[in-house]
N, C-alpha and C positions, 0 to 999 in steps of 0.2 A: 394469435394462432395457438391452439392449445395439441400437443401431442398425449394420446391415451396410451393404457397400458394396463393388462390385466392387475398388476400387483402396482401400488407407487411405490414409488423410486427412491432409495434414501438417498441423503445428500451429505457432502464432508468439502467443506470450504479449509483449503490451506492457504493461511498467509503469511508471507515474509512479512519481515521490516523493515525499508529502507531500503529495498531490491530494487536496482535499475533492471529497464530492460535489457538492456544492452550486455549486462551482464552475465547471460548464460547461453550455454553450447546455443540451443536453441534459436535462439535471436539473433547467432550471428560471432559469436565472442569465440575465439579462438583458442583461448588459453585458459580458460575456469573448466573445471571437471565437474559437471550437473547431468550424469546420464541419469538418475530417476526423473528427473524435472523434465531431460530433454525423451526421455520413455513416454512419458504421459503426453508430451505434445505429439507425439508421433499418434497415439491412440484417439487423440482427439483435436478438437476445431484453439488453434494459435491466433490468437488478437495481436496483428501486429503492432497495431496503432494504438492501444487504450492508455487512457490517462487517468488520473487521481483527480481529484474536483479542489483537492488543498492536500500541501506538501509538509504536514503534520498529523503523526499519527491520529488523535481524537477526535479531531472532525473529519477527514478523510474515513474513517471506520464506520463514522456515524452515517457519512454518507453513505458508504456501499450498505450498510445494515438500514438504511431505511427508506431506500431507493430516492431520496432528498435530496436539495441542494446543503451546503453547510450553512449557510444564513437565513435559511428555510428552516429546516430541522432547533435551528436552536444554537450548533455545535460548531463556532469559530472559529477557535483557537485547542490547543492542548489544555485549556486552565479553563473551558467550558464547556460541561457535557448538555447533550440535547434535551429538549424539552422530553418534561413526565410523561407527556402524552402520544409523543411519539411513538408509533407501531414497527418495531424492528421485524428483520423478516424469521426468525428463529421465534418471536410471542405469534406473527402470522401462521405460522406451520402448526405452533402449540395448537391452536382453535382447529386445524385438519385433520387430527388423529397423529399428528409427529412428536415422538420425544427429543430432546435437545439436549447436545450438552457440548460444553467447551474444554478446552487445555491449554492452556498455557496464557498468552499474553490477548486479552480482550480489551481492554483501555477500552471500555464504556461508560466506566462510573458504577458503584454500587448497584444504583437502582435499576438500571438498564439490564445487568449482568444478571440480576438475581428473578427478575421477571422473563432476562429472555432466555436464560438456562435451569431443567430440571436438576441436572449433573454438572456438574465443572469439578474442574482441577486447575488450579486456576497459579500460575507462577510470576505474574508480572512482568515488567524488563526489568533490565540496568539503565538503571538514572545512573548517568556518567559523571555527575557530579557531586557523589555520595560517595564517603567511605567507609560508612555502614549499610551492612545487606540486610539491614531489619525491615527495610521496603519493601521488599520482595513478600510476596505473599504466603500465608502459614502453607497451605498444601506442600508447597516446595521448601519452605525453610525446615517445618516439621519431619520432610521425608529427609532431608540432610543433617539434621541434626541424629533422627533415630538410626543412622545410616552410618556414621562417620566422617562426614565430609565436611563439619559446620567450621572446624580452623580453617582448613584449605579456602574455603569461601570466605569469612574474617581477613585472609591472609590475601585473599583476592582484592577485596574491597579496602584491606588499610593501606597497600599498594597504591592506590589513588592518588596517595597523600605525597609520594615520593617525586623527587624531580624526575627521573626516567619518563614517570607516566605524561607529563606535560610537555615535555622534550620530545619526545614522539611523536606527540599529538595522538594520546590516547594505543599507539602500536605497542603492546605489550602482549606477552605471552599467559596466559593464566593457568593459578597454581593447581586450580581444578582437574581433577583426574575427568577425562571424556564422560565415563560412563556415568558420573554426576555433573556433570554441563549443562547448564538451564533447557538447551535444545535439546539435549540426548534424553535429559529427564521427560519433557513435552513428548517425543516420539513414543516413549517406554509409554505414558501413561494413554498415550493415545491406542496405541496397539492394544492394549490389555483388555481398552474400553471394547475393542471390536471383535476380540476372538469371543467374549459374551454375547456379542448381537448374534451371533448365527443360527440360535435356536428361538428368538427374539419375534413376537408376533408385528411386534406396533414401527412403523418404519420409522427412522430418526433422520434428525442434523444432524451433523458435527462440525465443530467450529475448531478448528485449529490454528493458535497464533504463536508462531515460531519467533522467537525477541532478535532472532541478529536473521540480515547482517548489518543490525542497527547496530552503532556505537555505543559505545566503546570499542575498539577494534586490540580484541582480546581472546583470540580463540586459544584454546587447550593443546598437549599435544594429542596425538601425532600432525592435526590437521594445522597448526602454526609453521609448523616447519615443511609444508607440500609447496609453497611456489617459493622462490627466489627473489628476494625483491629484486634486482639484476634485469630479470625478465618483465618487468611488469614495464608496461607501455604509459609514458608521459601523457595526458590527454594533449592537442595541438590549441586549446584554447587557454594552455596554465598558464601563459604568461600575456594575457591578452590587457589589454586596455580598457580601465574601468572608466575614465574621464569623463566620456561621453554617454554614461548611463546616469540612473537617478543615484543620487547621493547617497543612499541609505547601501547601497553596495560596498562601495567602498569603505563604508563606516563598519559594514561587518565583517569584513576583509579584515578590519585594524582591532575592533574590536565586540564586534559581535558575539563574541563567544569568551566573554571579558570571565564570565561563573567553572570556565573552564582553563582559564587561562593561556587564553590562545591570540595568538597575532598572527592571520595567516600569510602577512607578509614578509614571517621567518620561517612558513612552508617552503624549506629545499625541494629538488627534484628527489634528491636524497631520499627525503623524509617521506617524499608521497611515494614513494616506490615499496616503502615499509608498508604504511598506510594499505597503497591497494594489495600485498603481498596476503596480508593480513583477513583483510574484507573476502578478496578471494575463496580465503580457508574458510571461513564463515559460510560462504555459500555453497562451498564444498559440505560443510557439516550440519547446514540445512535441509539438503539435495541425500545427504545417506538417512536422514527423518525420514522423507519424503519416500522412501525406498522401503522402512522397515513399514509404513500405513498399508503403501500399496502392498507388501506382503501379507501384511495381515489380512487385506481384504480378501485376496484368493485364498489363504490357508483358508479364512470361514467360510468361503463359498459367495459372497456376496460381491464380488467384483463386477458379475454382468447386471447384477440392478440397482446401482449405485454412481451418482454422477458426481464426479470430481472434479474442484475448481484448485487450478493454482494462481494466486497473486497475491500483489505487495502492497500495501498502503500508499507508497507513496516511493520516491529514489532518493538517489545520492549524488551531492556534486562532485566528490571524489577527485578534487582538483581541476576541477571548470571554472575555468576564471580564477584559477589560483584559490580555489576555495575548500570546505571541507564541509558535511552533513547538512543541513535543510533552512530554509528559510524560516525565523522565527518571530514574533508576533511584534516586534521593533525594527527588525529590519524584516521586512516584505520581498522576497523573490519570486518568480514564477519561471524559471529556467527548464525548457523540456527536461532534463537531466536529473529533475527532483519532481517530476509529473509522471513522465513516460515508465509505466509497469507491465509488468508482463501480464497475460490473464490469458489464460490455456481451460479451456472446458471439454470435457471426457466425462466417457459415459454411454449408457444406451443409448442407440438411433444417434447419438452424434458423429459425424462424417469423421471419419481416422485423416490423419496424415494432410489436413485442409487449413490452410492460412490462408487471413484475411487483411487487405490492408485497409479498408475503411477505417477512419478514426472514430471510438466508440468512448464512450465513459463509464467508471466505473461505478455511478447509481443504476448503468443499466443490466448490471448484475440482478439485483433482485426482480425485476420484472421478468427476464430473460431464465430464470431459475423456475420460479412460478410459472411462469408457459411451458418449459422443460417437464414438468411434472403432471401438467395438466390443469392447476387451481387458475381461477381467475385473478386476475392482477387489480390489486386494491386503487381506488383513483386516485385519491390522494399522491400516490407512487409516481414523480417524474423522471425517473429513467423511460428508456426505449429495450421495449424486448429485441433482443437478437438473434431472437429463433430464426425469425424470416430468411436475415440475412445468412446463418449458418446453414439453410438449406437452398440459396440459390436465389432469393428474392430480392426485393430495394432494401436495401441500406435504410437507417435510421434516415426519419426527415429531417434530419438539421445540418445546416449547412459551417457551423464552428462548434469548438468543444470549447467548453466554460470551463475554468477554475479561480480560484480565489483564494488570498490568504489575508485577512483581515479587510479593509475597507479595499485593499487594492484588488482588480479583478481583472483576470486574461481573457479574451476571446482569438481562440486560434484557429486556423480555417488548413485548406488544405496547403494553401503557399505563404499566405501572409498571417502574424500574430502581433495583435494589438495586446497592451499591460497597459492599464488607466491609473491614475495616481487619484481621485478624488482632489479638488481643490488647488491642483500644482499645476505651473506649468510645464514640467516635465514628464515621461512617460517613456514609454519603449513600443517599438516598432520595428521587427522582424522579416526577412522574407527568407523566408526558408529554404527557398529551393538555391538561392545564391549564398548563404549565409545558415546552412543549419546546426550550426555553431552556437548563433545567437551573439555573435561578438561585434555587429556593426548595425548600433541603433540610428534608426533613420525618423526617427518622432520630430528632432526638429529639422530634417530635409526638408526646403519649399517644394522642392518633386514630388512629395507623397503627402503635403497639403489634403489634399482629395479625399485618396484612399483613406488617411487615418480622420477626418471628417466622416466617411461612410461607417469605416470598423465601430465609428463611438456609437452612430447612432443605432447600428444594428447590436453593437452592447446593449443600449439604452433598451433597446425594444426585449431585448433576450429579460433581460433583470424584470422589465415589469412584468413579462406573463410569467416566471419564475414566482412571482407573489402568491399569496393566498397561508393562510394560515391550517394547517390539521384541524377536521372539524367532520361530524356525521351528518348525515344526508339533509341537502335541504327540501321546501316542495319541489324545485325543479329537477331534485334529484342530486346523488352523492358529487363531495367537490363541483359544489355549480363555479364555484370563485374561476375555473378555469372555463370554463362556456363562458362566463360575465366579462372576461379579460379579454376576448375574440370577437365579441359581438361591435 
């Protein structure tokens, strides 16, 4: 379903890092302060439901930028970017008349960034495991350094090295004055970019990737010192019972995050109350970004033709299971808590003030963008547009949402959620509606014999029509490999 429009539409994708849903006004959270975040849901269509396809930034990114699966596209892990040939949807806009540009954190890889942005401004994250900020990309170390701010930043990063920073588990204060904060700088550069678009003939993307409130959990003042740890709420699953889950939990409980120096079996309550005090602030100093774009957009006049996305790559366990940041390519998790992201779309003809609870994915961003605008949706492309559903129609046809983090791979339905182990015989099995916690695995219950039998094979059957490889039209016509999969 294509909506027209005399002028197209520009488009400005915001994304957090590491943003749980649950995490703001919007969603539900009672105590984080996100009114520009919780503005924009009010002006447009709230996915209640949506999830990340993998709970690490670079193939999560790869997926929503190439409406692909991760093992599809190429992009598995953080340490694998997607195949050359892949078509991101910022090179797709390029071929429609769109200019493109990025700010801040992209984690695509060189080649991806430079094909799929005319403009960037490009500032990387914080690798939390470095205590030098020579990572960080020139745009931003150059504007810091001819600015003033390059000790403060040194003085940030050799802080790493100190016991406090590991004692915390990364809750520290940083020396960084605000208005030089990797986020604040990302907001400035992005606003600058838009008060030039308003005389601007050729409509553009905007990519915009905000680095927290991924970890390090180190925000500046005044936004360090806005919650209490005192007030921050215990999650009810931090002291749950790993015994009966796969092994690889527990191991990253103890030492999963060994490059950081972590055991999170000396996570106190204490300490997570730091922790989420901290994160909090972070999504506070997201959420005033998020505030200065949207200004910018009505100062230049381009608010009503312009469709805005908020989401996150992926979440945070933020003491779930007694745990801290994301599943990593040795130890395999798939916990709603590090899937479940927000994704809010605004904009022209989008319904104001309309949530939905279907559960959607977030490769079905770029399909659902491209019908937004009007262009046809590329085949290759397996997301599901969500136009339909945002104005009243069925629901995407699938009846579970897929994710993955290495060979391990989720299928989770509306009550029950299968996690497959390849080769083991252990695994996980959820049902959500008694248990949306995820704390009582039922894979080896003889009661649910059946059902996790049925879940595998309807895994099975999702994985193989997911195949086919990127490829131009055959005679039967473009991506036949998916007709050839059905038939």
């Amino acid at each position: 379903m294509n909506v027209h429009s005399d002028s197209p539409k520009n488009v400005i994708v915001l994304m957090a890092d590491q943003l749980r849903a649950d995490c703001l006004g919007c969603y539900g959270d009672a105590i984080v302060r996100s009114r520009a975040i919780d503005d924009l849901a009010a002006r447009g269509t709230v996915f209640q439901m949506a999830f990340a396809q993998h709970p690490q930034c670079v193939p999560s990114r790869s997926s929503v930028m190439t409406g692909r699966y991760p093992h599809v596209n190429g992009s598995t892990s953080n340490h694998a970017p997607m195949a050359d040939n892949e078509q991101t949807l910022p090179e797709y806009l390029q071929g429609h008349g769109y200019f493109t540009a990025a700010f801040g954190k992209t984690h695509l890889f060189s080649v991806k960034e430079t094909s799929s942005y005319q403009f960037s401004m490009l500032s990387g994250g914080q690798t939390s495991n470095r205590t030098s900020p020579e990572l960080l990309r020139p745009d931003y170390t150059n504007w810091l350094k001819a600015n003033g701010y390059w000790d403060a930043v040194l003085q940030q990063y050799s802080s790493r090295a100190l016991p406090e920073y590991h004692e915390t588990f990364q809750a520290v204060v940083s020396p960084v004055p605000s208005e030089a904060y990797i986020d604040c700088w990302v907001g400035d550069q992005s606003t600058a970019f838009l008060l030039n678009q308003a005389q601007a003939k050729q409509p553009f993307f905007m990519f915009v990737g905000f680095p927290n409130p991924h970890n390090p959990f180190e925000p500046p003042e005044p936004y360090a010192s806005l919650y209490r740890p005192a007030d921050m709420p215990i999650p009810l699953s931090f002291h749950s019972d790993l015994s009966a889950k796969p092994p690889q939990h527990l191991a990253y409980k103890r030492r999963g995050r060994a490059n950081l120096g972590h055991n999170y079996e000396h996570l106190t309550a204490e300490k997570l109350r730091r922790v989420i005090a901290h994160y909090y602030a972070s999504v506070t100093l997201v959420d005033d970004q998020v505030a200065k774009i949207v200004n910018a957009l009505e100062a230049s006049g381009l608010i009503d033709n312009t469709i805005i996305i908020f989401l996150s790559d992926h979440g945070e366990l933020l003491g779930h299971h007694g745990m801290l940041l994301k599943s990593t390519d040795a130890f395999p998790m798939l916990y709603d808590k590090s899937l479940h992201v927000p994704l809010i779309i605004a904009g022209p003809e989008v319904i104001p003030g309309q949530s939905i609870d279907t559960s959607v994915e977030l490769v079905d961003l770029f399909p659902t963008l491209v019908d937004l605008i009007g262009l046809p949706i590329p085949p290759e492309v397996q997301g599901l547009s969500l136009l339909p559903l945002m104005q009243g129609d069925a629901p995407p046809s699938r009846q579970h949402i897929f994710a993955e983090s290495g060979a391990v791979k989720m299928l989770r339905g509306e009550r029950y959620k299968l996690i497959y182990y390849p080769g083991q015989p252990y695994g996980e099995l959820y049902d959500l509606e008694a248990d949306p916690l995820e704390m009582t695995n039922l894979h080896a219950d003889q009661d649910y014999v059946e059902l996790r039998t049925e879940l595998t094979q309807a895994l099975l059957d999702r994985l193989i029509l997911m195949e086919g490889p990127r490829h131009g039209a055959a005679n039967s016509g473009p991506a036949y490999w998916r007709i050839h999969y059905r038939l």
